[in-house]
KOLSEVEX-10454 format. One record per residue (C-alpha): residue in three letters; y, z, x. Coordinates in steps of 0.05 Angstrom, whole numbers, plus 32768, in hexadecimal, padded with zeros to 4 digits. Each point is the difference from the previous one (the first is absolute). Example, Ala and Ser with C-alpha at 12.3 -4.5 7.8 and 13.67 -1.06 7.14 Angstrom:
ALA7FA6809C80F6SER80457FF3801B
***
This chain:
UNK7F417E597E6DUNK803C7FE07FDCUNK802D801C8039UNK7FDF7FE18037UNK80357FD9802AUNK7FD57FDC803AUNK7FEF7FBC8004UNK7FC07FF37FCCUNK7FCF7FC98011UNK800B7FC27FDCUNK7FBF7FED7FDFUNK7FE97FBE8009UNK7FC37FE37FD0UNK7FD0800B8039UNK800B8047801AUNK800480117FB9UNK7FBF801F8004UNK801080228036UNK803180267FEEUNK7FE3800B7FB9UNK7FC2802B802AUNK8035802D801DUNK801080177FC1UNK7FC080147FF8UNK7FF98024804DUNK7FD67FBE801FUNK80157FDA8047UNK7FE77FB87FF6UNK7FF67FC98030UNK7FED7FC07FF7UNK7FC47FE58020UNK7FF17FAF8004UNK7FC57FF07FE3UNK7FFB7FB9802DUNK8002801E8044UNK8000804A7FEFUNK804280138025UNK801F803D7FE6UNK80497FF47FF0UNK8040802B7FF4UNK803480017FDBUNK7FED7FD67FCCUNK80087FB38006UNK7FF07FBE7FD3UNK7FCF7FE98035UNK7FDD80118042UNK802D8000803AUNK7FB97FEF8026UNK7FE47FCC7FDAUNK802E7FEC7FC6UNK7FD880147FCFUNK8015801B7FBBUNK7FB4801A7FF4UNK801D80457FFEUNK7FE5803D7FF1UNK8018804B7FFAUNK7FE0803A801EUNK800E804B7FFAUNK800B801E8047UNK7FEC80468011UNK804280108012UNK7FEC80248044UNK80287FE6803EUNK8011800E8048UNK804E80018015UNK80047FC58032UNK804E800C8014UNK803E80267FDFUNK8047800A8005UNK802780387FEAUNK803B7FEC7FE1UNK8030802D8005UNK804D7FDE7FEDUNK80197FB97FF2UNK7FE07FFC7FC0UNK80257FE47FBDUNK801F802E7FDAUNK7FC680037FD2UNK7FCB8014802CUNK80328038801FUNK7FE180407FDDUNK7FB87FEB801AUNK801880068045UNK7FD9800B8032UNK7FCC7FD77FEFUNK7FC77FDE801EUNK7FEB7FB77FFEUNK7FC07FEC8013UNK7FC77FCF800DUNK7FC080147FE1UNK7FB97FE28005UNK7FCE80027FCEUNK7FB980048004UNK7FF87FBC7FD9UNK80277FE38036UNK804A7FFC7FF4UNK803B800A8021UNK803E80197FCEUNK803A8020800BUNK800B80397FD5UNK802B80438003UNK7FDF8041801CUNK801180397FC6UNK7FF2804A7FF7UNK8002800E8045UNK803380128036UNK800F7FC68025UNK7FF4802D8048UNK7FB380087FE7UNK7FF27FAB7FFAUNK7FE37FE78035UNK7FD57FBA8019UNK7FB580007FE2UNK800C803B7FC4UNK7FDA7FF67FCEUNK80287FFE7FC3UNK7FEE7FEC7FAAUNK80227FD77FD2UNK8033802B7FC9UNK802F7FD27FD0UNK804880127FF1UNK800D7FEE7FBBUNK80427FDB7FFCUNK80007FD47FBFUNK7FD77FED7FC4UNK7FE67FC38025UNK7FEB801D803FUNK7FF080388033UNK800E7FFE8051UNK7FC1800B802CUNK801080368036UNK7FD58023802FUNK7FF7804B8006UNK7FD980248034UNK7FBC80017FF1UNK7FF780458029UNK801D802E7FCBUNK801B8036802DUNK802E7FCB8014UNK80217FF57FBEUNK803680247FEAUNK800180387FD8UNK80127FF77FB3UNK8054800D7FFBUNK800F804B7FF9UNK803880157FDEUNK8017802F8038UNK7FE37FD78039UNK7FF77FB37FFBUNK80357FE07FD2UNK802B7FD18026UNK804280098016UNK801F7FD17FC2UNK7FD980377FD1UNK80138037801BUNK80467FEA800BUNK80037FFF7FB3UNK80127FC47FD8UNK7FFA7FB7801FUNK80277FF1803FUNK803C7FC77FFCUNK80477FF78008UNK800B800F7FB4UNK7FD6804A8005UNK801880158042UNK800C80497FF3UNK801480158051UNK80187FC5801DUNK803E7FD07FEDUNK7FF27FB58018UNK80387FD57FF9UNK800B7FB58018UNK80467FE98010UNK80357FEB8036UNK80107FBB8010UNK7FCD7FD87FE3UNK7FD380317FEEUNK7FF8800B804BUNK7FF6804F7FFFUNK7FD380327FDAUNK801280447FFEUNK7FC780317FFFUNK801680437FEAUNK7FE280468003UNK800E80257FC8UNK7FE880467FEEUNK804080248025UNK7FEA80347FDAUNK7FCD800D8028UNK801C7FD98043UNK7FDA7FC67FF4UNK7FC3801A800AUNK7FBF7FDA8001UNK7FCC80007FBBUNK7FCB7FDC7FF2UNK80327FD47FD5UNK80327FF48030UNK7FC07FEA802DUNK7FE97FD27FD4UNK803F7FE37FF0UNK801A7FF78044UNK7FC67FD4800AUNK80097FE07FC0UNK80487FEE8018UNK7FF57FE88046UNK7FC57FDB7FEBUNK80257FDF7FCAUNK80427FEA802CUNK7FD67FD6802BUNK7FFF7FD37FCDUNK804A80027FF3UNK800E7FBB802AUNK804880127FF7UNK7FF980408022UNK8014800B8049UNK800D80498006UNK7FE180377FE5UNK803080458004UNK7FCF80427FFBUNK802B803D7FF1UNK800380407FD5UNK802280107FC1UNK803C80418011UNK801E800B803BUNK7FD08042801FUNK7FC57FD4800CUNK7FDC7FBF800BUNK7FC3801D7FF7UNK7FD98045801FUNK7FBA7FE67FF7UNK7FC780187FD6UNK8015801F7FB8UNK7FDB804C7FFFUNK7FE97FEB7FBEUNK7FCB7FD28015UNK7FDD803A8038UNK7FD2801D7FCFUNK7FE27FC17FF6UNK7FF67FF7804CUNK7FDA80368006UNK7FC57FDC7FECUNK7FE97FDE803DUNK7FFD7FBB7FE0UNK803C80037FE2UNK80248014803EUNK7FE17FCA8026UNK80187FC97FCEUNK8047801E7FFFUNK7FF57FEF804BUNK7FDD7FBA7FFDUNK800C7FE57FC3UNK804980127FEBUNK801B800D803EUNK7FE07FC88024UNK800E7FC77FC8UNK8053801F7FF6UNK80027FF5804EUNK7FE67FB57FFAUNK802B7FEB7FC6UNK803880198027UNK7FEC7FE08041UNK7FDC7FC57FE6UNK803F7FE97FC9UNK80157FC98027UNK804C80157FF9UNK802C801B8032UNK7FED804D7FE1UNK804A802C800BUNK7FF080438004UNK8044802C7FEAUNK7FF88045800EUNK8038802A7FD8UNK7FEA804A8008UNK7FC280238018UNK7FC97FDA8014UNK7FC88026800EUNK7FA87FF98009UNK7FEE7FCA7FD3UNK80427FE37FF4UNK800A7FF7804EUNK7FBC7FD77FFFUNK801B7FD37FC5UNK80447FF68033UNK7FC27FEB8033UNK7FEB7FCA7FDDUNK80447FDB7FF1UNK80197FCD802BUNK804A801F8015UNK800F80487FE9UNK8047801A8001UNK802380457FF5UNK8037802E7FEEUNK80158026802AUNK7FF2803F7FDDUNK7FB77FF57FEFUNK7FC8801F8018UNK7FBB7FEC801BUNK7FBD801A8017UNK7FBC80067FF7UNK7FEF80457FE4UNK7FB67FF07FF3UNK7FDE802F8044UNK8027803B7FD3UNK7FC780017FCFUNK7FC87FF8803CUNK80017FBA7FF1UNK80167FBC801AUNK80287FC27FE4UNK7FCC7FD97FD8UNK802C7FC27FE5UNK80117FDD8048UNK801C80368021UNK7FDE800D8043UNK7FF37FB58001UNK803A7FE57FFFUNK803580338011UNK7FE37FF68046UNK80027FBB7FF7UNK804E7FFF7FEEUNK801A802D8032UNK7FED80228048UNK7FC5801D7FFFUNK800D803E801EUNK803D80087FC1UNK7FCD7FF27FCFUNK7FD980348014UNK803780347FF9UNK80107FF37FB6UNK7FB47FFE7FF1UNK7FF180428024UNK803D801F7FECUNK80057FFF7FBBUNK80437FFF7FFAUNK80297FEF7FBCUNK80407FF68027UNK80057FCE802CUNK804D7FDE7FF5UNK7FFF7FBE7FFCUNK802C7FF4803DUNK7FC380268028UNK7FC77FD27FDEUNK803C7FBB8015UNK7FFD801D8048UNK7FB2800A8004UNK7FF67FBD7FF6UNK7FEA80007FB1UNK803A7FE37FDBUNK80237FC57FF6UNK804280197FF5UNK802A803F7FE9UNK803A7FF47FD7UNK803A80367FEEUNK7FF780257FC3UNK803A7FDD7FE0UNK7FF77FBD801BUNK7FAC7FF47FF3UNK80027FDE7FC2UNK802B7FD28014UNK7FED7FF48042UNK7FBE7FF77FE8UNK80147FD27FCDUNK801C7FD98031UNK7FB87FF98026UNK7FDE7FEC7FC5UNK802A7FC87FE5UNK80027FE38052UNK7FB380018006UNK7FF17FF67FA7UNK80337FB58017UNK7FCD7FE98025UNK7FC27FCF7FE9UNK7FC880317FDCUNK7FCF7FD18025UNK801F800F8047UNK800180507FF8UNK7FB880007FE6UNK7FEC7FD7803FUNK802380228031UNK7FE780417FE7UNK7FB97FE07FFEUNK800A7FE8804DUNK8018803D8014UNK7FCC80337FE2UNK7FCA7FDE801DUNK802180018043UNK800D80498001UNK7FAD80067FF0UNK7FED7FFD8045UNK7FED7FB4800EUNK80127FF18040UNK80437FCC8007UNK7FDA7FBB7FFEUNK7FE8800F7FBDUNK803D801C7FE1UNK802E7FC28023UNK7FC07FD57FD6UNK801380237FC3UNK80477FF78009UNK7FFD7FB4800DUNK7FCC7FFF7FC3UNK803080257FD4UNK80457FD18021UNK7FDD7FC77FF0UNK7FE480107FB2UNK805480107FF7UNK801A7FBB8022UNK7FDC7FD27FD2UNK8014802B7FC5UNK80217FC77FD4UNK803E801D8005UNK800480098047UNK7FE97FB38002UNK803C7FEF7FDDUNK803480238033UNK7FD17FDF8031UNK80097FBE7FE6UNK8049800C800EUNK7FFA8013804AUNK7FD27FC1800AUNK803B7FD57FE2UNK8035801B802BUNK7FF67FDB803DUNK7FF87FC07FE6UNK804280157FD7UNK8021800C803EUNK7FE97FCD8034UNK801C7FD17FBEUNK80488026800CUNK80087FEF804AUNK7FEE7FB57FF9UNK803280007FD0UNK8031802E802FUNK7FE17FD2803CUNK80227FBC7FE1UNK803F80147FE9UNK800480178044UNK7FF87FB58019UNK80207FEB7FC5UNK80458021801D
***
């Protein structure tokens, strides 16, 4: 309880009360004893009538979900390891309205008119949060399992941060603190993908968005034999329990795809040796991805009787031809040179062996110079136009998105300057005009 880091409630003399009975596993509500209206959360008088005649009542703590929203990113740092979660409306049978958090279930299994019962989170010696669990329990979820359930940050090992990182590097720097560097590093084992280096990845991408100084983010492996070649062998066993597979699938692979995608940076992908199955779908969800020469690619997944499960057939198909993403998914090849991958349409640029670091230096200072602000909108802009809204919406977007940067108070200020010029010059030929007559 000590370690709790959310927000608490700040207890105020009249919701005292109320927060004392959730110590004690009781939802109250206040009822007016004047005109009877049932009120929530707790106030010093009726909002109907303007009474303070108030009175408490214990509610049954039965409800209906009204509405709900899954979140799913763009949460404070705080609320990151709860992720996905689901927020919802909830009414009671005395008559309220709250909104609440749905808990103990997945967030796929919520839906408009469950029926769902009041549980309390203890979170300090003053109070307890009211949450709603499904009432139907076949729809709860199973009591963590060692081997099954834990979460990724447990079965990871020890808490996830910049400080504990045990398979990543993450390092800010450049000009102004403009670029973080992203390493993957277990060479060892090419940079293979753990549960750790899941749940650090997302830790990391999640946690530059917030870096305001940040405009580039540079994804590459420790060692020059690979970026990355996908799935470590270590974690299979454990997929061969059906759940477990289908989180490695859904939960890990899905959320290490959005913190990539959904960072907000410009996300460099620098591919320095083989890049193969699940490392080729991390390459898929940066923003520019360039190569050495010598590397290797492919998607080796249909080798196993299986299929790329982070991205791959989604959007492989959706960054090249169709009929060459079809190829390196059916084929299953592990050596595909990156000069082959440039000319079938996947990459952003090949470099010689003894010129990539360099050269791709060169690209990340040039694009890490400009405004963080202008990347992240122009990446914004352009990811929603490449969703498939037809061209009046995306031009919408665009103007939107111009228009938020122009009355940036920066770009006010150079404004301000343009608006002054021709005032500024129109003053210059008067004064060029008469010593013309003057003469």
């Amino acid at each position: 309880m000590t370690d709790y880091q959310k927000p608490i409630p700040a207890i105020q003399p009249w919701t005292r009360e109320f927060w004392n009975a959730t110590k004690q596993g009781k939802l109250l509500i206040q009822k007016c004893q004047d005109c009877h209206s049932m009120i929530f959360f707790p106030k010093k008088v009726c909002p109907e009538c303007w009474s303070d005649n108030l009175c408490w009542q214990e509610a049954s703590g039965k409800a209906q979900v009204y509405t709900y929203t899954t979140q799913m990113d763009m949460v404070e740092p705080k609320f990151r390891a709860d992720l996905p979660y689901v927020i919802a409306m909830v009414d009671l049978e005395e008559g309220i309205r709250m909104t609440t958090r749905i808990v103990n279930c997945n967030p796929e299994d919520v839906t408009i008119g469950m029926n769902v019962h009041v549980v309390f989170e203890d979170i300090s010696p003053e109070c307890s949060l009211p949450m709603f669990q499904p009432a139907d329990e076949t729809l709860r979820r199973l009591p963590p399992c060692i081997d099954e359930c834990e979460s990724l940050a447990t079965r990871s090992g020890s808490p996830v941060s910049p400080d504990t990182y045990e398979t990543i590097i993450y390092d800010i720097g450049g000009k102004n603190g403009a670029v973080c560097t992203i390493t993957l590093n277990r060479p060892s084992k090419y940079n293979a993908i753990n549960y750790r280096m899941a749940a650090e990845l997302i830790d990391a991408f999640r946690r530059v968005r917030d870096e305001s100084s940040v405009g580039v983010v540079v994804l590459t492996g420790a060692g020059e034999k690979a970026f990355c070649t996908g799935g470590d062998l270590e974690i299979f066993p454990s997929l061969c329990e059906h759940k477990s597979s289908l989180n490695w699938l859904s939960h890990e692979g899905l959320d290490v795809q959005r913190a990539i995608s959904g960072c907000e940076k410009v996300v460099i992908c620098k591919i320095n040796g083989h890049c193969l199955a699940g490392g080729l779908e991390l390459a898929l969800s940066c923003d520019l991805i360039y190569a050495r020469e010598s590397a290797m690619m492919g998607a080796t997944e249909i080798n196993m009787g299986l299929l790329p499960g982070w991205g791959g057939t989604a959007r492989l198909p959706r960054s090249m031809p169709i009929f060459r993403a079809r190829e390196i998914i059916f084929s299953g090849r592990k050596d595909y040179p990156a000069k082959d991958m440039y000319d079938m349409g996947l990459l952003t640029r090949v470099f010689k062996d003894d010129e990539f670091e360099e050269q791709v230096e060169t690209v990340v200072k040039n694009i890490a110079s400009k405004k963080p602000e202008a990347l992240r909108m122009g990446k914004e802009i352009m990811a929603r136009s490449v969703d498939g809204c037809d061209i009046e919406t995306a031009l919408s977007v665009e103007r939107n998105g111009i228009q938020w940067l122009t009355y940036a108070p920066d770009v006010q200020k150079m404004m301000e300057g343009f608006r002054q010029k021709p005032s500024d010059l129109l003053a210059r030929q008067k004064e060029t005009n008469l010593r013309s007559d003057n003469k």
